[in-house]
N, C-alpha and C positions, 0 to 999 in steps of 0.2 A: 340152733343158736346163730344168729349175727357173726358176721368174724368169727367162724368156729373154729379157723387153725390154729387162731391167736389164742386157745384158751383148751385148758385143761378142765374136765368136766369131774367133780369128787362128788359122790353119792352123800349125803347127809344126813338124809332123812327119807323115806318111803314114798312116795307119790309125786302128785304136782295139783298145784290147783290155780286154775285161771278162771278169774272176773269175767261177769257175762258182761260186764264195759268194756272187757278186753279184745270182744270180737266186733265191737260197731267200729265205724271210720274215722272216729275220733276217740282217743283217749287220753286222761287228765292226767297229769304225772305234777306231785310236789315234791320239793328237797325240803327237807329239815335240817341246820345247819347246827354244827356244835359251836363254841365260844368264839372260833377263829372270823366268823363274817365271809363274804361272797365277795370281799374285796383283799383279800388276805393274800393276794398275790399269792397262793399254794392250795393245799386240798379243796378248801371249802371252794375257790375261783374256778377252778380245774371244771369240778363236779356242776356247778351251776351255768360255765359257759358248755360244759356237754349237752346238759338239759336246754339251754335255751336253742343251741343248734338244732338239737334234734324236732324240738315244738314250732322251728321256723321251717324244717325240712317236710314237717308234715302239715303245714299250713296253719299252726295252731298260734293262737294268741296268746300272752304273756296275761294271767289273769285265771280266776272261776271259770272250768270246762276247758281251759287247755293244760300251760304249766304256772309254774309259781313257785315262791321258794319263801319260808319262813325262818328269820334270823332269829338266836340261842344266842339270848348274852350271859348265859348262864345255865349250866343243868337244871336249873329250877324249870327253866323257860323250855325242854325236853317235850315232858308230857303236854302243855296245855297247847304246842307248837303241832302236835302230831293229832292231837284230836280235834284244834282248828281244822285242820288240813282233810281227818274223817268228816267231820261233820258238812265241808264242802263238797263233798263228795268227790272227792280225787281217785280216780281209778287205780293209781298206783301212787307209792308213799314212799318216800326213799331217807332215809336214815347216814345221815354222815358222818360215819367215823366210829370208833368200837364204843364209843361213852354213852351213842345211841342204842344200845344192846337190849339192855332193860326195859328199856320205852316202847321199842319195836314188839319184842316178843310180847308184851305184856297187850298191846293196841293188836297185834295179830291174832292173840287168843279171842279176844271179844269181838273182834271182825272180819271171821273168815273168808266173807266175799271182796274181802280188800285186798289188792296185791301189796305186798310189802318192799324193798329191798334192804338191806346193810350192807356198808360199804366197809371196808379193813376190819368187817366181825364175823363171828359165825353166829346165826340162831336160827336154831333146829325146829321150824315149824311149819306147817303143810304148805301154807302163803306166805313164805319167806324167801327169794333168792337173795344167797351171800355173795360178794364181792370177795375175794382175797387175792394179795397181791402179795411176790415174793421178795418185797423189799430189801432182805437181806441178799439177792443176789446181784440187785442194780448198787449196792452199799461197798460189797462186794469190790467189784468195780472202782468204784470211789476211793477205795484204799489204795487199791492198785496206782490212780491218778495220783493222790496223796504222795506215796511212799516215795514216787519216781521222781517228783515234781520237786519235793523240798529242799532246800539247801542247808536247812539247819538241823536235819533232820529230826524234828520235832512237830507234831500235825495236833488235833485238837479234833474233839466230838463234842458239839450239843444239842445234846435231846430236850427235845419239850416234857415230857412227861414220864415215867419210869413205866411199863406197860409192853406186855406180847408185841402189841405192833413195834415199838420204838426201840425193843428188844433187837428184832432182827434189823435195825438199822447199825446202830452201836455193837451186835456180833459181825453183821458181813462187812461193817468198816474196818474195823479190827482186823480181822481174817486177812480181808485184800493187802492191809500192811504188812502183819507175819509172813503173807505166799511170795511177795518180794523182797524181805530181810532173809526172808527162806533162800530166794534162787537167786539173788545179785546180791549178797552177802553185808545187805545194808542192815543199819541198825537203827530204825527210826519207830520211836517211840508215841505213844497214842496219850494226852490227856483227855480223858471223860469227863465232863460234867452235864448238869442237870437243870432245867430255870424253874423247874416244877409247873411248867405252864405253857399254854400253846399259845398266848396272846396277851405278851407282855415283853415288846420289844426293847424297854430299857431295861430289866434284866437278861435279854438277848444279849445288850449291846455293854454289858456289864462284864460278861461273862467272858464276851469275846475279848475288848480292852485288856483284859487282864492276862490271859492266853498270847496273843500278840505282842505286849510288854514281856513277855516269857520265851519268845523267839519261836513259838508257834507258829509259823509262818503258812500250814493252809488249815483251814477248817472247817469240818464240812457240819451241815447244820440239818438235824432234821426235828425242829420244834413250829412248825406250822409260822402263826403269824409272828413271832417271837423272835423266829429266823429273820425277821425284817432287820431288827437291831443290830445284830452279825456284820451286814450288809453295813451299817451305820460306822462298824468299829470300824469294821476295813476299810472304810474311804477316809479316815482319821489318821488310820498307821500306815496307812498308802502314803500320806506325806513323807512319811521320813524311811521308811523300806518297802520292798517289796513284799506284798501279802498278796492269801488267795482267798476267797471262798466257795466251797461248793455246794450246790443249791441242793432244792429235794421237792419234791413231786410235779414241778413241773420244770419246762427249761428257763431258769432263772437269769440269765444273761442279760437283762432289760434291768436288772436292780444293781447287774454290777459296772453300770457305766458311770465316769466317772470324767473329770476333765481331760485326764493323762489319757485315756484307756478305759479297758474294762479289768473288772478284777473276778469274774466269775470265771474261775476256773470248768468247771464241770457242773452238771445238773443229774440228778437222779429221778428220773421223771415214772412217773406213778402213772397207769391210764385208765382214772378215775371217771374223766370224761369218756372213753368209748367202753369203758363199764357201765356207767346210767345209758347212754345211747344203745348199746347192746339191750340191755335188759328190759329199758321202754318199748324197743322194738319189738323181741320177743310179746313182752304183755299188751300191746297193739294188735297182732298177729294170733292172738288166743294161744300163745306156747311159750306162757311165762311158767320158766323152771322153778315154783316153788320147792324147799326141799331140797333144794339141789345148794352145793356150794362150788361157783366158778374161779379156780384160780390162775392167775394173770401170773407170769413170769418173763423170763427173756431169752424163751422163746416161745417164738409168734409178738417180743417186740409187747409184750402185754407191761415188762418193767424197761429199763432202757438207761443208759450215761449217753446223755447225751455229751459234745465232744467241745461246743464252746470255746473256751483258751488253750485246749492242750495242745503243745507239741507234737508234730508228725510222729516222733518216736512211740511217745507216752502213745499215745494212740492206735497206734500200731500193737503196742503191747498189749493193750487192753483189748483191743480186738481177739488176740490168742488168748487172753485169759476169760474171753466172754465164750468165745469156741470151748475149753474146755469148760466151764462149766455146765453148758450145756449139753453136752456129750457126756456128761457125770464122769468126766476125768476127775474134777475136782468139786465137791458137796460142800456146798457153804453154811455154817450153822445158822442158826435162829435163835437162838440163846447166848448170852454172853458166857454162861456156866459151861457150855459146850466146849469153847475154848482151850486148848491147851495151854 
């Protein structure tokens, strides 16, 4: 594997199977994107600028026989996006985001000589490599910047969609807050809400108004393109207080600029992109890990807070609290249920 420190290898499934496209000098690699677009400043941008780096690294053209990328305004637009993409015959198929689960699996069964990938899912089949990423532990983190940071202490979570992935966003933010109400005997408390959507930044920017109106003064957002809206409220309630936001899957600091400043706090960055670039590589190379599911954490830097506006201190702390978790001093849940 590519970058093989940076990645923990989970057995899945039995075998492995690579494309006889996977061993000539050239190989096709498409993205399937889910609702959010290739311009969503987060997952779906992340994953599409990996792929086109890596199709420029190996000489290949944006187009039939090199890479490409088909946009999803809609689940509907899943399957006919993924069999466009077969019937071009793309050597490897890459799938974004868990909503593409069904599609994958279902287009992997009927096409065994295809390589597949999922990105933030598992699916268990011979030409399938999974992508997983431990988001709850860069979330984690995020709490930690939260807790320290606030002054009213009052912080805000919004998730795009209710779901395993966004699960362990909303527990390791959580968590990070409780481990310093825990050890510096603060008492800052978490609002959760929900937009039910990954690409509807006026009810992002709904959500967040009204959190902010509430003295919620940071919040950290992990709803895809929705979280654009977030970004919207805060540069609104930036006029009359100090607010923060912190970004999510990649390092968002470019959305929180604003005339005074910037208002992003922290980023929880996802590495979605040198997950497609790992994986293409491998299926290039004829030693695509079908079967196999790889998962990204922090360590080997596969999840990551990046550091943006935080203070020396805060920063400093977060650093000790990213050492122990790594060292399984401290196990971050995945579940909100986990929670005490």
């Amino acid at each position: 594997m590519a970058a093989a420190a940076a990645l923990t290898l989970v057995l899945a499934a039995c075998g492995s199977n690579s494309s006889s496209s996977g061993k000539t000098s050239k190989h096709s690699v498409a993205l399937v994107t889910d609702g959010g677009g290739i311009d969503d400043k987060s997952f779906n941008q992340s994953e599409w600028e990996g792929l086109q780096a890596w199709g420029k690294a190996n000489g290949l053209k944006k187009g039939v026989g090199g890479y490409n990328y088909a946009q999803s305004d809609s689940e509907a637009d899943f399957t006919p996006n993924v069999n466009k993409m077969i019937q071009a015959k793309y050597a490897t198929i890459i799938g974004s985001g868990y909503k593409l689960s069904k599609t994958i699996k279902a287009a992997a069964k009927k096409n065994p000589k295809t390589n597949f990938i999922i990105i933030d899912s598992v699916v268990k089949e011979k030409n399938v490599a999974s992508a997983t990423f431990r988001d709850n532990e860069a979330a984690f983190l995020a709490g930690v910047a939260a807790a320290e940071t606030t002054k009213t202490n009052k912080v805000g979570f919004i998730g795009g969609v209710h779901g395993a992935v966004i699960d362990r966003f909303e527990a390791g933010f959580r968590q990070g807050v409780a481990q310093v109400n825990k050890d510096q005997g603060k008492k800052v408390t978490v609002d959760v809400k929900y937009a039910n959507s990954f690409s509807k930044p006026d009810v992002g920017q709904t959500l967040a108004q009204t959190m902010y109106n509430n003295n919620e003064d940071v919040i950290y957002q992990a709803a895809g393109g929705t979280g654009s809206g977030v970004f919207s409220a805060a540069k609104n309630a930036i006029k009359s207080k100090k607010v923060w936001v912190i970004g999510v899957d990649r390092d968002q600091t470019a959305e929180g600029k604003y005339k005074g400043g910037n208002l992003t706090l922290a980023s929880t960055v996802k590495g979605v992109d040198t997950a497609v670039k790992d994986l293409a590589t491998d299926a290039k190379k004829g030693k695509f890990p079908g079967g196999k599911t790889i998962a990204y954490g922090l360590k080997g830097n596969g999840v990551k807070l990046a550091r943006d506006n935080m203070s020396a201190s805060v920063w400093k702390d977060v650093q000790k609290y990213r050492t122990d978790v790594i060292n399984g001093k401290i196990k971050v849940a995945e579940r909100p249920s986990e929670l005490k």
